[in-house]
ROSELO-105308 format. One record per residue (C-alpha): x, y, z. Coordinates in Angstrom, 3 decimals. Each point is the difference from the previous one (the first is absolute). Example, Ala and Ser with C-alpha at 12.3 -4.5 7.8 and 13.67 -1.06 7.14 Angstrom:
<rec c1="12.300" c2="-4.500" c3="7.800"/>
<rec c1="1.370" c2="3.440" c3="-0.660"/>
END
This chain:
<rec c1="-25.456" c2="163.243" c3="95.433"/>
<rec c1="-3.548" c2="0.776" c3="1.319"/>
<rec c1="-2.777" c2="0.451" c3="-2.453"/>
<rec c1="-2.837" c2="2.260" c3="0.824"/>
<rec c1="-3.139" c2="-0.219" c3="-2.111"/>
<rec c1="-1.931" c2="3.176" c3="-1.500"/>
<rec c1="-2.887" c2="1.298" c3="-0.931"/>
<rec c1="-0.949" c2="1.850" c3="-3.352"/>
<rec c1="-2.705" c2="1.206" c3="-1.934"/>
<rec c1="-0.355" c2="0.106" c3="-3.374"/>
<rec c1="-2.952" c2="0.025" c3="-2.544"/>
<rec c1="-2.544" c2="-3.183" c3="0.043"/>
<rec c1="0.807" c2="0.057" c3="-4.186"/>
<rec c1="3.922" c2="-0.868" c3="0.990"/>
<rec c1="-0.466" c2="-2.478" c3="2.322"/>
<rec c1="-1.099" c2="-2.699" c3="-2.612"/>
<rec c1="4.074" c2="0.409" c3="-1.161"/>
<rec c1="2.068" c2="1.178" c3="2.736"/>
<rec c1="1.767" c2="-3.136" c3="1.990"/>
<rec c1="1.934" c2="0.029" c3="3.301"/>
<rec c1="2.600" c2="-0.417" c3="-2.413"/>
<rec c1="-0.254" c2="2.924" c3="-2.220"/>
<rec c1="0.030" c2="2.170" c3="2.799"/>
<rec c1="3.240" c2="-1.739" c3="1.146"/>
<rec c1="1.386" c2="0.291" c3="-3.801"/>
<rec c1="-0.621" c2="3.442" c3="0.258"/>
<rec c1="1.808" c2="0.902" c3="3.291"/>
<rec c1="2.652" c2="-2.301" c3="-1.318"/>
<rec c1="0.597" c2="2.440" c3="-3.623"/>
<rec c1="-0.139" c2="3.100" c3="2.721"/>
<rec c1="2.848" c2="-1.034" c3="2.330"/>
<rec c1="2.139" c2="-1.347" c3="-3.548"/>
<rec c1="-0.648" c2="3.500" c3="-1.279"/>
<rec c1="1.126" c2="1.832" c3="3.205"/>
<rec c1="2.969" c2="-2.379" c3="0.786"/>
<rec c1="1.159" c2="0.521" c3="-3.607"/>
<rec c1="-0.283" c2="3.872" c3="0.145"/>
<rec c1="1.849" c2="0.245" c3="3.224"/>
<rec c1="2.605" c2="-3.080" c3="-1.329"/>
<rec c1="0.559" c2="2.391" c3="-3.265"/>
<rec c1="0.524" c2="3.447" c3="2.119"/>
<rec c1="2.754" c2="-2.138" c3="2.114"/>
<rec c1="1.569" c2="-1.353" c3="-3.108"/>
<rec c1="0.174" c2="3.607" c3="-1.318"/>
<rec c1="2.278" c2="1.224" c3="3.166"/>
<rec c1="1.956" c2="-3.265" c3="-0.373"/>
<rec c1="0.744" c2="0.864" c3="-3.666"/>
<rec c1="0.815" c2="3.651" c3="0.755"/>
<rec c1="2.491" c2="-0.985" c3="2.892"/>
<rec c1="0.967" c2="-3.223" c3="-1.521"/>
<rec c1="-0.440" c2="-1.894" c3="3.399"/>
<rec c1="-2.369" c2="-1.617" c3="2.302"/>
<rec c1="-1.679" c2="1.975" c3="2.585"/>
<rec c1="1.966" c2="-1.737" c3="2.311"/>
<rec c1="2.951" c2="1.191" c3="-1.215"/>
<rec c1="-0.887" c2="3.262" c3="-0.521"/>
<rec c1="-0.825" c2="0.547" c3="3.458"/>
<rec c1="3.549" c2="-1.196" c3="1.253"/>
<rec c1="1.594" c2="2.458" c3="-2.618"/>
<rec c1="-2.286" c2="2.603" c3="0.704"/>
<rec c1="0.676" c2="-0.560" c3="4.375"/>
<rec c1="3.881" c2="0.099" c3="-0.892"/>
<rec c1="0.494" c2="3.295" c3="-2.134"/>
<rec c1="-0.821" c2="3.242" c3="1.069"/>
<rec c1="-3.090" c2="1.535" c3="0.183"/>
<rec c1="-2.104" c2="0.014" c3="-3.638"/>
<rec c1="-3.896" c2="1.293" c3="0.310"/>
<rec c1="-0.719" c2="-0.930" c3="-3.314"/>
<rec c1="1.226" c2="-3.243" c3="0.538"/>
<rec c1="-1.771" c2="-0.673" c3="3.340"/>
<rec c1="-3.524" c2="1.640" c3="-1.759"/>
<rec c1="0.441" c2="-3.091" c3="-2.387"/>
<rec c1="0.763" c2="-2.068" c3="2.574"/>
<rec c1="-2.488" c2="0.497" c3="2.024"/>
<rec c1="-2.481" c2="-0.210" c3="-3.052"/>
<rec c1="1.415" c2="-2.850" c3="-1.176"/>
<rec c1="-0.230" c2="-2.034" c3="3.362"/>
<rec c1="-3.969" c2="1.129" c3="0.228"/>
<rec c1="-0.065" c2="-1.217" c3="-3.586"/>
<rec c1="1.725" c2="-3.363" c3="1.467"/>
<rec c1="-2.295" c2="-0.452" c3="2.826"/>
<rec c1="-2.978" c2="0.676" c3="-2.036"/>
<rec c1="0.772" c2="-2.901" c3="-2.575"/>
<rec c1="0.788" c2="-2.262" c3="2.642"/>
<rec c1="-3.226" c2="0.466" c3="1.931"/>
<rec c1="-1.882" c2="-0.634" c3="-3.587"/>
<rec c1="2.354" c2="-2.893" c3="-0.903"/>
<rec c1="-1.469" c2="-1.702" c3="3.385"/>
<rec c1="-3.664" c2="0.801" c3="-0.680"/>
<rec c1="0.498" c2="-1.301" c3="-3.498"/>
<rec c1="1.684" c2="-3.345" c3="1.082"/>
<rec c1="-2.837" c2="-0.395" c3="3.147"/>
<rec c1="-2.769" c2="0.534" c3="-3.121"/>
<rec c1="1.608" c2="-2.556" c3="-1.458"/>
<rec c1="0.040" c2="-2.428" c3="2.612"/>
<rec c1="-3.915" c2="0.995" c3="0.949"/>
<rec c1="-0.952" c2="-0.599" c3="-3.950"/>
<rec c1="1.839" c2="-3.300" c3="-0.149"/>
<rec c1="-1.841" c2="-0.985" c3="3.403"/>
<rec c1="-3.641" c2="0.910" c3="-1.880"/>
END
């Protein structure tokens, strides 16, 4: 994982209690928040097709042709994607706090 350092400005009155750490904290709770939103949208296609995603796309490639079901498929992979791309950035905040 590379680390890449930034630059930010805030008032002169915060700086006496904002750490590297609270920064960190903070993009930590983001990516929880997002991973859990796009975790709960996933869960909500795998509770209204009672399967994985997985397994919906192997039913859904071996019946004929459904639009609604490839709309939710289709929303439901971006929906997949998106909480796995958060899960990462959560678990490499994790590792980056734990290394501070």
């Amino acid at each position: 994982m590379q680390l890449e350092s930034i630059t930010i400005k805030v008032p002169k009155t915060a700086i006496k209690d904002l750490k590297d750490k609270d920064i960190i904290f903070y993009l930590l709770d983001r990516a929880l928040t997002k991973l859990e939103f796009y975790y709960s949208k996933c869960k909500q296609f795998e509770e209204k097709y009672k399967k994985t995603l997985e397994e919906f796309k192997k039913e859904l490639e071996s019946k004929e042709e459904n639009f609604e079901w490839w709309d939710d498929f289709i929303i439901w992979e971006g929906y997949d994607l998106a909480y796995k791309e958060w899960k990462r950035k959560y678990e490499e905040l994790k590792v980056v706090l734990r290394d501070n």
